[in-house]
PyMOL CGO cylinders between C-alpha atoms (Angstrom):
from pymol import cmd
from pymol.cgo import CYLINDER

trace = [
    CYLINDER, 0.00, 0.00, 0.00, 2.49, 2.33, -0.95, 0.3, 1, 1, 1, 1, 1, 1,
    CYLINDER, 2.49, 2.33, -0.95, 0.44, 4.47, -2.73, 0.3, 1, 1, 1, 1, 1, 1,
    CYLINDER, 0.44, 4.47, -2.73, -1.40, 5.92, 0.20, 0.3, 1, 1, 1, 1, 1, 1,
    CYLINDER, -1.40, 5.92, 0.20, -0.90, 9.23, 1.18, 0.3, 1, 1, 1, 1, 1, 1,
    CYLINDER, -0.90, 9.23, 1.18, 1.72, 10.55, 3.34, 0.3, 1, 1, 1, 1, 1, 1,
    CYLINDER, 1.72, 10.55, 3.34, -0.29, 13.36, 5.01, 0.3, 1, 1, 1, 1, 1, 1,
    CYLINDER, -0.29, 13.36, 5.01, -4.00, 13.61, 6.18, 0.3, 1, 1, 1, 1, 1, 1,
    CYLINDER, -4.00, 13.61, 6.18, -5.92, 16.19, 7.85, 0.3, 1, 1, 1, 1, 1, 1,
    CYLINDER, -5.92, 16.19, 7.85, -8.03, 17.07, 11.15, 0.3, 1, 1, 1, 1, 1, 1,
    CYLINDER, -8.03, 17.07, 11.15, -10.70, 19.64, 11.04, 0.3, 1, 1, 1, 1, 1, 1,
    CYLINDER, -10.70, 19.64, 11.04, -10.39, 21.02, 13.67, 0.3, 1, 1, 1, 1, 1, 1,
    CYLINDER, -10.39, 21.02, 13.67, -13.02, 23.67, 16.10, 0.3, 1, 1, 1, 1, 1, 1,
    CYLINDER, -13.02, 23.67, 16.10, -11.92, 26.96, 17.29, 0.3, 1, 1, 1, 1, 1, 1,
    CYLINDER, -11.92, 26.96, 17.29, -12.00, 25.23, 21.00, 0.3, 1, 1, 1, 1, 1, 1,
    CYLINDER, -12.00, 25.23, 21.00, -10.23, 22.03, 19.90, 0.3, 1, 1, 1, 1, 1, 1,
    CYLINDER, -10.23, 22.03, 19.90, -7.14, 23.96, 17.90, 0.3, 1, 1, 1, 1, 1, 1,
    CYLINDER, -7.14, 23.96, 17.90, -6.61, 25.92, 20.98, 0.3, 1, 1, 1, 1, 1, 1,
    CYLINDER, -6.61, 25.92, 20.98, -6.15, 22.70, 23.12, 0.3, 1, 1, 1, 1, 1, 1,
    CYLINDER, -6.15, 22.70, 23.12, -4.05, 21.01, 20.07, 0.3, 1, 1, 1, 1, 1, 1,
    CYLINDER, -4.05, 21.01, 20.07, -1.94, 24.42, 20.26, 0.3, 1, 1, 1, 1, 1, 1,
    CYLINDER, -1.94, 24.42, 20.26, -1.99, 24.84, 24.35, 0.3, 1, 1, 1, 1, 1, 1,
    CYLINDER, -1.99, 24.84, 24.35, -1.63, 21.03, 25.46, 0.3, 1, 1, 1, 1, 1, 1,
    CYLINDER, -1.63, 21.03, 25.46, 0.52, 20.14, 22.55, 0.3, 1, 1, 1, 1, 1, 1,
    CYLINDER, 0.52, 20.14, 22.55, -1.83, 17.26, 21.88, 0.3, 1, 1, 1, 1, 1, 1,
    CYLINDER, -1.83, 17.26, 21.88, -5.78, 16.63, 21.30, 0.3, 1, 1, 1, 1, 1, 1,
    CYLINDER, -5.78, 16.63, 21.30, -7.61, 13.18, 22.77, 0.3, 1, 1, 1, 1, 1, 1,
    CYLINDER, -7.61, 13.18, 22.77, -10.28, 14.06, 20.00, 0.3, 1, 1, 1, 1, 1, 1,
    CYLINDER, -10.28, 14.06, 20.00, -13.88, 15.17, 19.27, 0.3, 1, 1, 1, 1, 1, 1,
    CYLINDER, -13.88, 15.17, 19.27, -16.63, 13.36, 20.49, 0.3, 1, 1, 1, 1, 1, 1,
    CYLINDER, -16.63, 13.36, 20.49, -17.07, 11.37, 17.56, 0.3, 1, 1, 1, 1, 1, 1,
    CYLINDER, -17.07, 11.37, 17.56, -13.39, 10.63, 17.91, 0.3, 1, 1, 1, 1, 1, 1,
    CYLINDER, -13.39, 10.63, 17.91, -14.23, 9.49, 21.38, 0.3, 1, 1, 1, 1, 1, 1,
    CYLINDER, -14.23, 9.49, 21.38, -16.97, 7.29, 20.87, 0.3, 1, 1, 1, 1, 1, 1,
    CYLINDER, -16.97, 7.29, 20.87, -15.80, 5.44, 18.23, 0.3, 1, 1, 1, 1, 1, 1,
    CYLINDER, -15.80, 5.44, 18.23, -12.12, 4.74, 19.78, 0.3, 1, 1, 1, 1, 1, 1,
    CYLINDER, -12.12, 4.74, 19.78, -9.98, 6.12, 17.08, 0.3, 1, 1, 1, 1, 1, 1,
    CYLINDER, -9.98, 6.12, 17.08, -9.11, 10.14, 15.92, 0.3, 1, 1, 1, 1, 1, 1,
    CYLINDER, -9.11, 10.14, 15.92, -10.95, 10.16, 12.40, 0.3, 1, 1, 1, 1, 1, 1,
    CYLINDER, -10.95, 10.16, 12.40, -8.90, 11.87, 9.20, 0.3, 1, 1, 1, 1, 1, 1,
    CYLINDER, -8.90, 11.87, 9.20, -9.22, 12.77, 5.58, 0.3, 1, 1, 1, 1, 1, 1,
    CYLINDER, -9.22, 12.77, 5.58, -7.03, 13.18, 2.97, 0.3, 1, 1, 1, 1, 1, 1,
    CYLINDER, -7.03, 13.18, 2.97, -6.84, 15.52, 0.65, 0.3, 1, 1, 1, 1, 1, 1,
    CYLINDER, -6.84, 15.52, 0.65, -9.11, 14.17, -1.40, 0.3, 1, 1, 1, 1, 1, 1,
    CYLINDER, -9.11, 14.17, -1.40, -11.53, 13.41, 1.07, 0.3, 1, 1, 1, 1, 1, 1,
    CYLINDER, -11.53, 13.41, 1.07, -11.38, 16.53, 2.92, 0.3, 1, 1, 1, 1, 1, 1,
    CYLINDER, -11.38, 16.53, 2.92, -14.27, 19.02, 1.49, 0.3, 1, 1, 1, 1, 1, 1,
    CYLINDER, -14.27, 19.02, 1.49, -16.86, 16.18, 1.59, 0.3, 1, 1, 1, 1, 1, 1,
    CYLINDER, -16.86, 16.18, 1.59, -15.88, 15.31, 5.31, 0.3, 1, 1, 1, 1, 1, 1,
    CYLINDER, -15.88, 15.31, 5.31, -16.05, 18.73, 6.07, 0.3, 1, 1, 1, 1, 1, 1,
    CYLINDER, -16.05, 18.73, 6.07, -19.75, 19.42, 4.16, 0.3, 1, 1, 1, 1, 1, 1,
    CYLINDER, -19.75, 19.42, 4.16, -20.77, 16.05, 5.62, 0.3, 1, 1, 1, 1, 1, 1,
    CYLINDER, -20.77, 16.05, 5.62, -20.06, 16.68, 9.08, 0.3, 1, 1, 1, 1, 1, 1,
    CYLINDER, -20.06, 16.68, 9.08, -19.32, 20.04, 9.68, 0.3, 1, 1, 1, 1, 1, 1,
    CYLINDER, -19.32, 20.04, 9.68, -22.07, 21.74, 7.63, 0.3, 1, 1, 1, 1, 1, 1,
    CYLINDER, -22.07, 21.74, 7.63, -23.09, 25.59, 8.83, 0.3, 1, 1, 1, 1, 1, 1,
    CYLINDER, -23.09, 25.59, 8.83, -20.14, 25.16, 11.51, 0.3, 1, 1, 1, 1, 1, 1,
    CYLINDER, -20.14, 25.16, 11.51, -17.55, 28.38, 11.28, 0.3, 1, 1, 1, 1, 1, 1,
    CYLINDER, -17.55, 28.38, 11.28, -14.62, 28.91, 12.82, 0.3, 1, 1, 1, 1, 1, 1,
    CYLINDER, -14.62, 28.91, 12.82, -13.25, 25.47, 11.71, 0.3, 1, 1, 1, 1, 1, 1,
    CYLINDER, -13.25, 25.47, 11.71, -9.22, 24.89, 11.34, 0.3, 1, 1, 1, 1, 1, 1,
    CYLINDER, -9.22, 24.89, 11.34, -7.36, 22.01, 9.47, 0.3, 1, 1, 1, 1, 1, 1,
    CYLINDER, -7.36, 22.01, 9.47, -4.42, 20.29, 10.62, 0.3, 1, 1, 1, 1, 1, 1,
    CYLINDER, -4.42, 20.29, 10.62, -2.27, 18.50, 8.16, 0.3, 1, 1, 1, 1, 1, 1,
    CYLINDER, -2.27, 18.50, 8.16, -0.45, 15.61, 9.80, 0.3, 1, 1, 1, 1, 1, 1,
    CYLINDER, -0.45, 15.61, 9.80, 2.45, 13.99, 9.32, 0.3, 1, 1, 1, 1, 1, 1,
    CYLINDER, 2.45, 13.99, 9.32, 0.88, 10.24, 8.57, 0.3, 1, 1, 1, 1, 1, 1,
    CYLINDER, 0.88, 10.24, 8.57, 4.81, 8.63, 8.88, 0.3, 1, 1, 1, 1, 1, 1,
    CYLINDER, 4.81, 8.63, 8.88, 4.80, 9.72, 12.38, 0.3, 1, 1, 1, 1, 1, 1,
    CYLINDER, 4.80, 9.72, 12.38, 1.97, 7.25, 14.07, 0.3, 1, 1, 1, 1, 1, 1,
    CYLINDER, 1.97, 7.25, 14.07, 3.10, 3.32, 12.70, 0.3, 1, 1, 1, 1, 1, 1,
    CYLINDER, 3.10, 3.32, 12.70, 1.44, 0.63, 13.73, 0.3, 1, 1, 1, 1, 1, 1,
    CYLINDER, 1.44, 0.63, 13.73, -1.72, 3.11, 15.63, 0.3, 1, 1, 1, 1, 1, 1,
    CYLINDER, -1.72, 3.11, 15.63, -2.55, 4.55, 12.01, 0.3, 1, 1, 1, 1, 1, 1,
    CYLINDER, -2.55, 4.55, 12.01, -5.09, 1.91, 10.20, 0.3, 1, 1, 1, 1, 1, 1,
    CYLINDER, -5.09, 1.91, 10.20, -6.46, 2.54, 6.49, 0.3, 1, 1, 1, 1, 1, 1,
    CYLINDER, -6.46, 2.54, 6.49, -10.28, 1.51, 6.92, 0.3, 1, 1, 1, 1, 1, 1,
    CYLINDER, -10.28, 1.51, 6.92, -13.20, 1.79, 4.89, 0.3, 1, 1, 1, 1, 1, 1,
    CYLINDER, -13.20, 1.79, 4.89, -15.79, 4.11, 5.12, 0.3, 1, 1, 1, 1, 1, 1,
    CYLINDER, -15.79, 4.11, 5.12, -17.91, 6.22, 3.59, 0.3, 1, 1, 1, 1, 1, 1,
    CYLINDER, -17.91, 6.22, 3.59, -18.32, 5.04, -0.17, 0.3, 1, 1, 1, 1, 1, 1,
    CYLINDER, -18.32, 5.04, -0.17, -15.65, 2.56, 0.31, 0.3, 1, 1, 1, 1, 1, 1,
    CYLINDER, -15.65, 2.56, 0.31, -12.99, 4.86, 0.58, 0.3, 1, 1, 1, 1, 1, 1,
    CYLINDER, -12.99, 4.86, 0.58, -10.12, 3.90, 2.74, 0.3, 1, 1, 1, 1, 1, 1,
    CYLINDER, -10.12, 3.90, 2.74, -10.20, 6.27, 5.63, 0.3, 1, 1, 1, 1, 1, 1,
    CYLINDER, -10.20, 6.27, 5.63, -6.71, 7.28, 7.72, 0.3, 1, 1, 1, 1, 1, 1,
    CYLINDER, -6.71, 7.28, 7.72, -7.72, 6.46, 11.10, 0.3, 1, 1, 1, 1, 1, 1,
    CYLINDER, -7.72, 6.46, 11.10, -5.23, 7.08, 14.62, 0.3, 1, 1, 1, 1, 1, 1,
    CYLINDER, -5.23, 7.08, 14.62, -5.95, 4.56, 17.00, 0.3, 1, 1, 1, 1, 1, 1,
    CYLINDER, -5.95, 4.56, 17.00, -4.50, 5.06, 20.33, 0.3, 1, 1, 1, 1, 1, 1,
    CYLINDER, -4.50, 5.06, 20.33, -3.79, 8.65, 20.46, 0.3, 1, 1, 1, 1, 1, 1,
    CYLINDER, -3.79, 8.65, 20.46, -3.63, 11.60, 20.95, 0.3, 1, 1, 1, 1, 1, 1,
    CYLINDER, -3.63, 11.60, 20.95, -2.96, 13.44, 17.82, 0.3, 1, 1, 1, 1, 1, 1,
    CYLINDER, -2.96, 13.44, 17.82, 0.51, 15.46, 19.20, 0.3, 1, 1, 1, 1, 1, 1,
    CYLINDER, 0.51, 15.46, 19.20, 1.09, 19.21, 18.00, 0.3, 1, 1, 1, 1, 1, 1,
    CYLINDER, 1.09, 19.21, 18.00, 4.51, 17.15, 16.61, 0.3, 1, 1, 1, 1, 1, 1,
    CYLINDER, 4.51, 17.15, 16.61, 2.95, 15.55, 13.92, 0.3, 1, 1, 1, 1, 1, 1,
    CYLINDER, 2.95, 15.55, 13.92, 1.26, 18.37, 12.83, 0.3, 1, 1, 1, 1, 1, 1,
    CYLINDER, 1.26, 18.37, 12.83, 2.94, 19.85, 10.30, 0.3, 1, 1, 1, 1, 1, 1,
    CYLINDER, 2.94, 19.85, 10.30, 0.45, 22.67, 8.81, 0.3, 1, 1, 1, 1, 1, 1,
    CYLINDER, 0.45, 22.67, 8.81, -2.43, 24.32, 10.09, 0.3, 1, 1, 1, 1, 1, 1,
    CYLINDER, -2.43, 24.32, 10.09, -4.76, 27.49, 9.45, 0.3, 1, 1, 1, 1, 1, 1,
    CYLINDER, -4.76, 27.49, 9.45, -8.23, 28.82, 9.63, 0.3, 1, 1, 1, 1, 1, 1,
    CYLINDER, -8.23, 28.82, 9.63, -10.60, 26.46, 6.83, 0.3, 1, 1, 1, 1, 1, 1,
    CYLINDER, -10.60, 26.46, 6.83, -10.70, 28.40, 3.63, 0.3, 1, 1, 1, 1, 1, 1,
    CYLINDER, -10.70, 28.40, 3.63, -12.25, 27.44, 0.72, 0.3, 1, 1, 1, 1, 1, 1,
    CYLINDER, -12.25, 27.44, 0.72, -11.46, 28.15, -2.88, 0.3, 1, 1, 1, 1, 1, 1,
    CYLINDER, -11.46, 28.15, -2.88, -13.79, 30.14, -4.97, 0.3, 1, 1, 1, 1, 1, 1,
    CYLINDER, -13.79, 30.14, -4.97, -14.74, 26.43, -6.18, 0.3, 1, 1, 1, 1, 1, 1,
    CYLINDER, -14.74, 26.43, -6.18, -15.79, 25.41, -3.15, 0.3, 1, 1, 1, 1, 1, 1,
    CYLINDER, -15.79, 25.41, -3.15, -13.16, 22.71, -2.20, 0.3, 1, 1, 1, 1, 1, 1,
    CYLINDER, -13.16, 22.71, -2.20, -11.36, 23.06, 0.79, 0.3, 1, 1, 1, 1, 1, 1,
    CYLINDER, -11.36, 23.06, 0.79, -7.92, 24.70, 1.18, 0.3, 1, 1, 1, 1, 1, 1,
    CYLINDER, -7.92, 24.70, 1.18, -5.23, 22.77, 2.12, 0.3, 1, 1, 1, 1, 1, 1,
    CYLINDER, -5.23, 22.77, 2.12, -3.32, 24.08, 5.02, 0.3, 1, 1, 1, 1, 1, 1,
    CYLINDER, -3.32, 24.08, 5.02, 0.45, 25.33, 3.78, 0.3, 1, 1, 1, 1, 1, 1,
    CYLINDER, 0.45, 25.33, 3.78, 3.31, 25.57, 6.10, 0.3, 1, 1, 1, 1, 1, 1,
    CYLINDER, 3.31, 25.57, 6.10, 5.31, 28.38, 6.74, 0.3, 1, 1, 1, 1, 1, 1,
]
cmd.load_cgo(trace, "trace")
């Protein structure tokens, strides 16, 4: 499975990105929580994860993460579709591994902007 990406991304609320920045690391979002594993996107994945679950939410952030980082705790699973999904199991997700993050932007298409490092 070489072909998978090499970075993912978190979206991330105002509240949450402070505690990412503040406690260098994030246990998750409820969702995250329940279901026993920090969910990601890729790139690809990232505008319909965001319209899916974060629809009418502002002041959202995304993290890009450093996927080489995690090991054996990341998992590619399927989800939604049948896409494989980059999921951390056994976290936190640590302000280390982040390596980009910024307010979500969108481009005048409507897809999400990816997070640049600077």
């Amino acid at each position: 499975m070489t072909d998978l990406p090499t970075t993912a991304y978190k979206v991330l609320t105002a509240e949450q990105m402070a505690i990412l920045e503040t406690e260098a690391s994030f246990a998750g979002a409820p969702v995250d929580l329940a279901d026993g594993y920090i969910h990601l996107s890729t790139a690809e994945q990232l505008t319909e994860t965001v319209d899916k679950h974060f629809a009418g939410q502002a002041d959202l952030h995304v993290a890009a993460i450093d996927l080489g980082s995690f090991g054996a705790g990341l998992k590619w699973e399927e989800s939604r579709g049948g896409q494989l999904f980059p999921h951390l199991y056994g976290g936190p997700l640590l302000l280390e591994t982040v390596i980009a993050y910024g307010p979500l932007e969108r481009e005048t298409t409507g897809q999400v902007k990816l997070p640049v490092a600077g």
